[in-house]
N, C-alpha and C positions, 0 to 999 in steps of 0.2 A: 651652368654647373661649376664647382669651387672646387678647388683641387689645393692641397696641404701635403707639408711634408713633414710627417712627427719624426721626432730625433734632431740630432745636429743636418744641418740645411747641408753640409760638405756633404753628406752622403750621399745627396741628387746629383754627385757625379759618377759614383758607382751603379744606380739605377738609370742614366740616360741609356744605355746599349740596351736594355731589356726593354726601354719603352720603345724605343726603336723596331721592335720586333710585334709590334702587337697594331690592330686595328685599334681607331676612335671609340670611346663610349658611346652607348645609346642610352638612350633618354625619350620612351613614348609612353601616355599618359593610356588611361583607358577609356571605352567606348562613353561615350556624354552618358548615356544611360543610365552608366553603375553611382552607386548611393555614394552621394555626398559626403556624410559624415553617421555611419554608423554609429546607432549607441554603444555595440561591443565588436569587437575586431579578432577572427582568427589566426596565430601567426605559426606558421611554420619555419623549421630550421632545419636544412638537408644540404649535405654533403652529395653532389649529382654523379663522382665519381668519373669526372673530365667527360660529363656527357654521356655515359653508358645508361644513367638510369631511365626509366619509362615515368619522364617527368608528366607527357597528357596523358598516361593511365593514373595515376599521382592526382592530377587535378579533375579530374573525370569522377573518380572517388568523394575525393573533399565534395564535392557538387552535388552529388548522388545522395550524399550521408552515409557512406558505407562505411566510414572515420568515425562516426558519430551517433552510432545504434538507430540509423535512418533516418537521421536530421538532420536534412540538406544543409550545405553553408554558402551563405552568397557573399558574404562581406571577408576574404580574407586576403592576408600577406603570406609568401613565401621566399624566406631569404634564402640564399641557394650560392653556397662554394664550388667551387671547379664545374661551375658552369661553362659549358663549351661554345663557343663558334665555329661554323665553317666542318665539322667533321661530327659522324656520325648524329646525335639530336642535337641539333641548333635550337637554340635558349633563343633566339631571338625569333627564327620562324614558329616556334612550339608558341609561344606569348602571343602570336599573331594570331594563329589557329585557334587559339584559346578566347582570346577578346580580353586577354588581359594586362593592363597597364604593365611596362618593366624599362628598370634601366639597369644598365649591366655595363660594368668597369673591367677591361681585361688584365690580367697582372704579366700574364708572360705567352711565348709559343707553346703551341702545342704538338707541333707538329711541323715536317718539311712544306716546303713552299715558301709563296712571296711572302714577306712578312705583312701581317692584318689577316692575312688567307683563314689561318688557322690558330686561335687562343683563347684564353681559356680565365677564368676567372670570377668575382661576382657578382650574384643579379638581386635583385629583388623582382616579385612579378605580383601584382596588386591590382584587386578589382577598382580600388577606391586610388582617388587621387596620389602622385607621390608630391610633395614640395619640396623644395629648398635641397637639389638631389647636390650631395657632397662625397667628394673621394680623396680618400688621405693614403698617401706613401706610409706603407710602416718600416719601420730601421731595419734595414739588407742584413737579414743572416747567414742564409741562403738563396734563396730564392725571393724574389720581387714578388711582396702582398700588400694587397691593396682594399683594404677597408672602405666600407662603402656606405653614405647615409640620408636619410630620407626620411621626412615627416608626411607625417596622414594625421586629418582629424576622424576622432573617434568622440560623438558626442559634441560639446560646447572645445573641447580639449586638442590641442597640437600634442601628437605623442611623436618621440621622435626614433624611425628604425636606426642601430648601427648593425650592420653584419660582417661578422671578421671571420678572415680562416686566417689562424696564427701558423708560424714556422713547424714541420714537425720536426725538424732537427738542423743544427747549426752548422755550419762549417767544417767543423772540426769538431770532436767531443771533447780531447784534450789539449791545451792543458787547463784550459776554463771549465770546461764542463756545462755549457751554454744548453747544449742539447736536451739536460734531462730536465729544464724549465726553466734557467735565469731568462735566456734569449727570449722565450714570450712571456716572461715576466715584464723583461724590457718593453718589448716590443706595445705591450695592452698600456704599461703605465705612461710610453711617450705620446699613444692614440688618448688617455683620455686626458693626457696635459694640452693637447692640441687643439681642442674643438670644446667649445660648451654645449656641456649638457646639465641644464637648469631648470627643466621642466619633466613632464611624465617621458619616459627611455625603458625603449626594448632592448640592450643587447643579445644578438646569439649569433650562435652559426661553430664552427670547428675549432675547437679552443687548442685539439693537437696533446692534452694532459694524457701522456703514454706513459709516461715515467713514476714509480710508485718513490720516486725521490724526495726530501723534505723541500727541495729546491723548485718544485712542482706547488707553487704557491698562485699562479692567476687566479684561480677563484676564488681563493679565499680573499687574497687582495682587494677583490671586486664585491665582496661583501662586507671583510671589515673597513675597507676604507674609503669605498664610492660608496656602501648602501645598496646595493643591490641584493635582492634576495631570488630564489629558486627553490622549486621542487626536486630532491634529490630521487635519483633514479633508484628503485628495489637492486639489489647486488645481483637478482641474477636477471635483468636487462638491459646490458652495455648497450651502448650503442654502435661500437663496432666489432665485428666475431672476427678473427680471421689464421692464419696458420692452422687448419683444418679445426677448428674451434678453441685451439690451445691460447689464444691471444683475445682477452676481453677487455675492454678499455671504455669507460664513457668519455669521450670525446667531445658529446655538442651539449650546447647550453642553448637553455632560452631563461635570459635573465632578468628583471625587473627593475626599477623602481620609481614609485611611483606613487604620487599624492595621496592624504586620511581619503578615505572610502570607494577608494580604488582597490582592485582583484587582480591578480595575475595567476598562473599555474601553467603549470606544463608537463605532461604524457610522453611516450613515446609509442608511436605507431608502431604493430607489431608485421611487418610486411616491409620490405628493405627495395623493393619494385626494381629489383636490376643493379642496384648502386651498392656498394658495400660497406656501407654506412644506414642506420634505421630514421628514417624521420623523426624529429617531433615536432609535438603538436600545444602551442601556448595558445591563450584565450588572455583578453584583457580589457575591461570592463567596469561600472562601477557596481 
């Protein structure tokens, strides 16, 4: 596994104490059994809410086709933030239980104990192989995030996962004003200066766009100026509700891009299974 530090390299000395606090990455493939290279690939993008949510009722679903008007899925990905270890659903026993392939990067504690005991961070968990599994530092805003990436073939095709859960807020609001989107403006343009991606790319996962600010500019960045394209969500299905309904925010992305007669899109599951954040659901294919 390859580990990167996007930003200036000095700031790996303001994130050495956090990594100190966390267990090793995993890295396990899935059962020899599951399909080599599906012709099309389902991806999910869910925010697990530091473990609260009912990730094997989650996958039990996807399986079932209860997602999918009865149309079982056997070939998918599910990139997954604030995925937990060691407290309440472990992301890495649930994977096991499951039969399905995951590797999972931690960003920080989550809780008292020895450190590794307890933390929390990204997973991917995939029927189909992952390759080339990579984890990038993104620039310290607040809090230590850690971007995570991995390819699967889909067809003759390397498509490559990243999944990010960006800062929700900086340090300070003032006198920068970092919080209401420069800092994960920063944060996406030094992840995509860092790593090549020159071939078919999924990004998604918690982009953290809370702020109706002009400065609230990562997605658009990531469309006009990597190419990436998305299905916009209808206005009245945010993706996260919260303050007794008064706080609607779309938050997670599944974004694209991706070689002439290639398909991407992306829904949002309407069932929040515990987490407080809504899944969705991308397909990508030719």
């Amino acid at each position: 596994m390859r580990w990167r530090i996007a930003g200036d390299s000095a700031e790996a000395r303001g994130l050495d104490a956090w990594c100190r606090e966390v267990g090793p990455a995993v890295v396990v493939q899935p059962p020899a059994t599951g399909t080599l290279a599906p012709d099309s690939l389902a991806i999910f993008s869910w925010n697990l809410h530091v473990g609260a949510a009912d990730l094997a009722g989650f996958v039990r679903d996807i399986r079932s086709g209860a997602l999918t008007d009865g149309r079982p899925v056997r070939d998918f990905v599910i990139l997954a933030q604030e995925a937990s270890r060691g407290r309440g659903r472990d992301v890495v026993a649930a994977a096991r239980a499951a039969g399905l392939g995951l590797y999972y990067a931690p960003s920080m504690r989550s809780g008292p104990g020895k450190p590794g005991a307890d933390d929390r961070g990204n997973a991917i968990l995939s029927t189909v192989r992952l390759l080339e599994p990579e984890a990038v530092e993104l620039p310290l805003e607040r809090q230590r995030r850690v971007a995570i990436l991995a390819s699967v073939q889909v067809g003759a095709a390397t498509v490559r996962l990243v999944n990010v859960h960006l800062e929700n807020r900086s340090g300070a609001i003032l006198p920068d004003n970092r919080s209401t989107g420069a800092g994960r403006r920063y944060q996406m343009g030094e992840l995509l200066r860092s790593v090549r991606l020159d071939g078919p790319t999924v990004l998604a996962g918690d982009l953290n766009t809370w702020s109706t600010s002009a400065e609230e500019a990562v997605v658009d960045d990531l469309v006009r100026l990597h190419g990436f394209t998305y299905t916009p969500l209808p206005p009245d299905e945010p993706t996260l509700v919260s303050l007794f309904g008064a706080y609607r925010r779309q938050l997670d992305y599944v974004l694209f891009r991706l070689p002439e007669g290639w398909r991407g899109s992306s829904r949002r599951i309407p069932n929040r299974y515990g987490s407080d954040h809504y899944p969705l659901m991308g397909w990508v294919g030719r």
